[in-house]
TIVEXGU-96616 format. One record per residue (C-alpha): residue in three letters; x, y, z. Coordinates in steps of 0.5 Angstrom, whole numbers, plus 500, padded with zeros to 3 digits. Example, Ala and Ser with C-alpha at 12.3 -4.5 7.8 and 13.67 -1.06 7.14 Angstrom:
<rs>
Ala525491516;Ser527498514;
</rs>
This chain:
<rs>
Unk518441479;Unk519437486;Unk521438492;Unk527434494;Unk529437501;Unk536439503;Unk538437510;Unk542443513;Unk548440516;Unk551446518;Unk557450514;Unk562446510;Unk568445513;Unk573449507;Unk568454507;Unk568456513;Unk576456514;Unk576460508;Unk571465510;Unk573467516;Unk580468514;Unk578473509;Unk572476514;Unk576476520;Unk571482522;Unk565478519;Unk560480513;Unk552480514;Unk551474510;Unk556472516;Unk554474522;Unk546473520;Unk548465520;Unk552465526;Unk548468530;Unk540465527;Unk543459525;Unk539457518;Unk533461516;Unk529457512;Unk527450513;Unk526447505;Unk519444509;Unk517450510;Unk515451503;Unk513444502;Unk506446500;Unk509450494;Unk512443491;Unk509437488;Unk511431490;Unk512429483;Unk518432478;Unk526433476;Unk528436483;Unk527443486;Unk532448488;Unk533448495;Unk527453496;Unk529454502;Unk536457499;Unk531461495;Unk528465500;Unk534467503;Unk537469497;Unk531473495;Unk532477502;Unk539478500;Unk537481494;Unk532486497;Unk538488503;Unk543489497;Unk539492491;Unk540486486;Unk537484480;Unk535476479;Unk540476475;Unk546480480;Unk544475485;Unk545469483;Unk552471480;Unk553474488;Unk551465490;Unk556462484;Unk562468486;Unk561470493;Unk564467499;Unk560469505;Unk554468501;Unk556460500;Unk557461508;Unk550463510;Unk547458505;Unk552452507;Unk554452501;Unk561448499;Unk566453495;Unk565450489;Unk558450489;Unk554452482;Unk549455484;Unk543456479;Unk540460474;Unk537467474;Unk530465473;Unk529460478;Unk528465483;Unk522468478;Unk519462479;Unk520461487;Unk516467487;Unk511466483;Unk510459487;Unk509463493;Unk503468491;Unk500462487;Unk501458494;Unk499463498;Unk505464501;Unk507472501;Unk508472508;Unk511466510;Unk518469509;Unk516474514;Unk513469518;Unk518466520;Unk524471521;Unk519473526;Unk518467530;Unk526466530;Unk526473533;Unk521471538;Unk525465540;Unk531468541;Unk527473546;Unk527479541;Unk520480539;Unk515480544;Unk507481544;Unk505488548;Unk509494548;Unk509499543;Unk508499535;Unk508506531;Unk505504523;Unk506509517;Unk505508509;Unk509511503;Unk507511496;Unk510505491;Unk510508484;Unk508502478;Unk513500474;Unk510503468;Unk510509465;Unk504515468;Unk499516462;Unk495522461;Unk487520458;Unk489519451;Unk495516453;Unk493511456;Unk486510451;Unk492510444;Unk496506448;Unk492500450;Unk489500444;Unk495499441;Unk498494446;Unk490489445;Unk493490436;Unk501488438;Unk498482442;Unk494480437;Unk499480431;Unk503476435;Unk497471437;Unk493471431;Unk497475425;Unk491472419;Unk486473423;Unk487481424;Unk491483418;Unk483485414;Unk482490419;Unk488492419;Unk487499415;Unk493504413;Unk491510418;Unk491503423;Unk498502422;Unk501509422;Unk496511429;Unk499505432;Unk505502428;Unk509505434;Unk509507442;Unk503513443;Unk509516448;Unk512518441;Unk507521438;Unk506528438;Unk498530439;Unk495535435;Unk495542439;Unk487545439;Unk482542445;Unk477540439;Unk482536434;Unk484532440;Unk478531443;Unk476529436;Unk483524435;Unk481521441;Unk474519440;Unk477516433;Unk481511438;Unk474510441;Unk471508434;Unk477504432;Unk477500438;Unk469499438;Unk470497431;Unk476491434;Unk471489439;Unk466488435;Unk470483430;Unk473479436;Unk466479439;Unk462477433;Unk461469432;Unk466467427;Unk472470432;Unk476465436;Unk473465442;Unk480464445;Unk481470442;Unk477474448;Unk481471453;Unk487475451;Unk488479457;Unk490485452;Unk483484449;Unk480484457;Unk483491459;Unk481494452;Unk474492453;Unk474493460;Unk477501459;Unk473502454;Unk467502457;Unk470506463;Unk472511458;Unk468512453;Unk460512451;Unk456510444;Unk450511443;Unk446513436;Unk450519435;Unk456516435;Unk462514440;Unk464520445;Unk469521451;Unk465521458;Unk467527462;Unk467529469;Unk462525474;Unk460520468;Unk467517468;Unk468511474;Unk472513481;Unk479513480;Unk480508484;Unk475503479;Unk479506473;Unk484503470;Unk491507469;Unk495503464;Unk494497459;Unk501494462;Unk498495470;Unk490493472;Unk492494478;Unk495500478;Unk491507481;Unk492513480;Unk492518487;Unk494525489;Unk496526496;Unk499532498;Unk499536491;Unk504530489;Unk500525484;Unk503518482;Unk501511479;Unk502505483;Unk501503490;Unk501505497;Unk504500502;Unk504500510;Unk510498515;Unk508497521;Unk514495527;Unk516495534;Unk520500538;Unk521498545;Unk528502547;Unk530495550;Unk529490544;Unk531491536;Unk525496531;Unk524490528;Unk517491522;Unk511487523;Unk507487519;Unk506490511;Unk500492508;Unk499494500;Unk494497496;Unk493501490;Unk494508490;Unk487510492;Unk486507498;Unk486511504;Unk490510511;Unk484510514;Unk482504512;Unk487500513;Unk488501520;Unk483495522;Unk487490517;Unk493492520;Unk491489527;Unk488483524;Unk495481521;Unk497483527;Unk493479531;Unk495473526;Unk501473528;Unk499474536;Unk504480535;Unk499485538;Unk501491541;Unk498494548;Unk499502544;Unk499503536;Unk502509534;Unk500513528;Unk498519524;Unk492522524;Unk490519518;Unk489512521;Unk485514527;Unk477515527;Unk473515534;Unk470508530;Unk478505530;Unk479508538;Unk473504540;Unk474498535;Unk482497537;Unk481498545;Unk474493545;Unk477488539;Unk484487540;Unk486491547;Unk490496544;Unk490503545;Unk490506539;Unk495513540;Unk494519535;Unk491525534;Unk484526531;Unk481532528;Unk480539532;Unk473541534;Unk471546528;Unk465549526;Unk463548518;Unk463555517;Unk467560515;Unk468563522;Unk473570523;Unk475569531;Unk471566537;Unk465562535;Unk462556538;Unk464549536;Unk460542538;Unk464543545;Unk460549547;Unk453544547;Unk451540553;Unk449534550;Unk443529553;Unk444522551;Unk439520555;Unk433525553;Unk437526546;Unk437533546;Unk442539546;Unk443545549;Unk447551546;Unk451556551;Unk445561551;Unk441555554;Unk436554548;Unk434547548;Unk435543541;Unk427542537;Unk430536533;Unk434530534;Unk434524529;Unk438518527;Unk441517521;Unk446514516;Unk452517512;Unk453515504;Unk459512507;Unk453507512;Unk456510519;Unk451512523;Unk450520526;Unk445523530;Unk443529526;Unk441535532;Unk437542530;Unk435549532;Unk430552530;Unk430558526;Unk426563531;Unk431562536;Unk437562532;Unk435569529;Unk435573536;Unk440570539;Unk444576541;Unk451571539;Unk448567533;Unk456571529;Unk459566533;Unk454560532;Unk452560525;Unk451564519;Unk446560515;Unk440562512;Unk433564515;Unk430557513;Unk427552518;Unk432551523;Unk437555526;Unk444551528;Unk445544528;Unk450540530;Unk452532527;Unk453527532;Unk457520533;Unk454516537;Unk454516544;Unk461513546;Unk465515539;Unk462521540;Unk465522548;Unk472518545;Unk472524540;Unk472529545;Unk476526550;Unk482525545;Unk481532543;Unk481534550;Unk487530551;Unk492532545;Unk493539547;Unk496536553;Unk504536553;Unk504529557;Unk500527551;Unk504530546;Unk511527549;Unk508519549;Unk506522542;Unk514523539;Unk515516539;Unk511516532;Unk517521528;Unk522514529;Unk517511524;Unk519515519;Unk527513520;Unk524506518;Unk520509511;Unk527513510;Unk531506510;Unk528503506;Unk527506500;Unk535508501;Unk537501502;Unk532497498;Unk528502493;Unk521500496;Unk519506493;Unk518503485;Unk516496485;Unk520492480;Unk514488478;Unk507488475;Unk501487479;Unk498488486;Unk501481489;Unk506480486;Unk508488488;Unk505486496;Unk510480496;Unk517485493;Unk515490500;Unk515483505;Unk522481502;Unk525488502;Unk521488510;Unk524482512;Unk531484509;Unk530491513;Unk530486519;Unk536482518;Unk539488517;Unk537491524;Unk538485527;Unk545484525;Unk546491527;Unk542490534;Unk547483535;Unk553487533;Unk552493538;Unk551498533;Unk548505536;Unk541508532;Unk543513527;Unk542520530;Unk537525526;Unk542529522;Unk542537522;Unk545541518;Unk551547520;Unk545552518;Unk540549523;Unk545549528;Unk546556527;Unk538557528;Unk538553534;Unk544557537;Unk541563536;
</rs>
């Protein structure tokens, strides 16, 4: 398919008298082309086109409708009937009345471009950078980030759910890829174990019969493993993607060795985020937050919130269920950087800061990164008052600690953590610690080698940490710091208005790219709200809160 670039040679004359006599107060679709003009340039996905081929659809027609879709709940299929039926749509694509539109599954296709290309971001790219010419978006000023999580669009599975259901999904493929080739392994309890979904069939109760059911899959899947892997199997046969993840579950799920095929239990099993969670979603994870688990992804919005300008996102981060906040806050600032849009202030929750993302965002990129960090507490189990790593005079330059009573550490040594963070790890001797007349309030370790010890940044995280401590208690800290609540009306938007809560689609890119198109349709919406003078919603508080308040 080529690209055939489409001049936009502005709205129809009949479309337009047509609409505004229908509209006379506008739609969205209206207001959004006459107040930002055409969006999308056709060259501005040249790249995703050959040059050869029968003509595209206008990509730049594709893009905008795929926004649209997310601002309005669409399916493809609802969304391509929308460019055929409605008129204001035809307005905002300069489309005549009497335009055909095209079919559904072009838009399947667009997107598919755009992730083989590279091009996930550019939609939002480019929202923004109008947004920047229209002197509504600046680099500077404030932005706050949040995450929520994305469920899979497959179903949660439990262990032997999941090691029935990719055995039988690795049989389906391969019946209809290669139906003489199976059909001698196929045996009668094969045909019964896996002739239908494993989320119909009713498990055997008892710990032991279902231990015992689950490791005759593992054996039935070895035995399939073997006859694709055995030479006189097609070597096409192995490049199945069902056959791959069965392999790939089947190592992480199971262990056989000379006394036969068994489950893996407890630390013998991968790390939840190196293991797989659905034979129909290698990308899937499954993670717990709260009490609450799910399967799928996280992702992470990031927007202005000057009081001057419109809240517009940013930037979108997705990853799987298991990758914590605190490891994307570095991602966040390059994309950040990326696109020149770096704030002087980044608000977030306490999951994204550490003392090592205080001194990176303010040494790398300038920024200041504004959330509260972990209090200063003692590890052990204290009742009342006892001495956190505050109490002690730390000596950066003679690398030693002194405790309230004046005792001078005997140890002080450089270390790092599993993790490879660097720590200084700081003792006192047991003699010491056993008379001090307060060791209740300092340690209730065991008689050993040392007494009380202490761990340790390094030097400059080390003081950060402590001055933010000592900062956040403040009420000049905490009134900068309410500014992050609004983050939360941004999340609530968009799950309200575009369901960015459940990916429509399988796989980490393809999902990533869902949450950039619901992103930039946030942002059309907020820009026609801003141009139009429509006020931010007020927080809503129930009659029965009022009454609290009241009182």
């Amino acid at each position: 398919m080529s690209l055939e670039s489409r001049d936009d040679r502005g709205v129809p004359e009949l479309t337009a008298r047509v609409v505004r006599a229908s509209f006379p107060k506008g739609t969205l679709a209206v207001r959004v082309r006459e107040a930002l003009g055409p969006l999308f340039a056709d060259q501005s996905f040249a790249e995703a086109f050959s040059s050869r081929g029968r003509p595209a659809v206008s990509p730049g027609a594709l893009a905008l409708v795929s926004v649209l879709q997310y601002a309005e709940g669409l399916t493809d299929r609802q969304a391509a009937d929308q460019v055929r039926a409605r008129m204001d749509w035809k307005f905002l694509l300069g489309l005549e009345l009497e335009d055909p539109g095209f079919d559904f599954s072009v838009l399947s296709d667009f997107r598919a471009r755009l992730i083989g290309h590279g091009l996930e971001e550019h939609v939002l790219d480019l929202v923004l950078a109008r947004c920047s010419e229209l002197g509504l978006l600046r680099a500077g000023g404030r932005q706050r980030t949040d995450s929520t999580h994305v469920l899979a669009s497959v179903r949660t599975l439990n262990r032997m759910e999941f090691v029935g259901e990719t055995l039988r999904a690795a049989l389906e493929a391969l019946a209809a890829a290669a139906p003489a080739w199976l059909s001698p392994l196929v045996t009668a309890d094969w045909a019964k174990r896996y002739g239908a979904r494993i989320d119909s069939y009713r498990f055997p109760k008892g710990e032991k019969v279902r231990t015992e059911w689950a490791e005759q899959v593992g054996r039935d899947g070895f035995i399939l493993l073997e006859a694709l892997y055995a030479p006189p199997a097609p070597s096409w046969l192995r490049e199945v993607p069902a056959v791959q993840v069965l392999r790939r579950a089947w190592v992480e799920q199971y262990h056989r060795d000379g006394e036969g095929v068994r489950w893996r239990e407890g630390k013998d099993l991968p790390p939840g985020r190196r293991r797989l969670s659905s034979p129909y979603d290698p990308d899937a994870r499954y993670a717990t937050k709260r009490g609450s688990g799910w399967c799928g992804y996280k992702t992470h919005l990031s927007e202005t919130c000057e009081p001057d300008a419109p809240h517009l996102i940013t930037h979108v981060v997705t990853t799987d269920a298991t990758v914590t906040d605190t490891e994307v806050t570095a991602a966040v600032h390059q994309g950040l950087d990326a696109r020149e849009l770096l704030p002087d202030e980044h608000v977030v929750d306490a999951g994204y800061v550490t003392a090592a993302h205080i001194v990176a965002a303010r040494d790398g990129h300038g920024i200041e990164l504004l959330g509260p960090v972990g209090l200063d507490t003692c590890h052990e189990n204290h009742e009342g008052e006892h001495f956190t790593q505050s109490a002690f005079l730390i000596d950066w330059e003679v690398k030693k600690a002194v405790c309230p009573q004046g005792k001078v550490s005997a140890s002080w040594s450089d270390q790092r953590k599993s993790s490879g963070t660097p720590v200084s790890r700081v003792h006192f001797t047991a003699q010491e610690c056993a008379v001090c007349p307060v060791r209740d309030k300092c340690t209730r370790a065991a008689n050993g080698k040392w007494g009380r010890s202490l761990t340790l940044l390094p030097r400059e995280q080390q003081q950060i940490l402590e001055q933010r401590r000592a900062d956040q208690q403040t009420d000049a800290w905490k009134q900068r710091y309410d500014t992050r609540a609004g983050v939360e009306g941004t999340i609530s938007q968009a799950v309200r208005r575009t369901g960015i809560r459940r990916t429509h689609y399988t796989g980490l890119p393809k999902t990533h790219l869902g949450n950039v198109l619901a992103a930039t349709a946030i942002n059309i919406i907020r820009l026609d709200a801003w141009l139009a003078g429509t006020p931010l919603g007020k927080t809503r508080t129930s009659h029965l809160a009022r009454l609290e308040l009241a009182a």
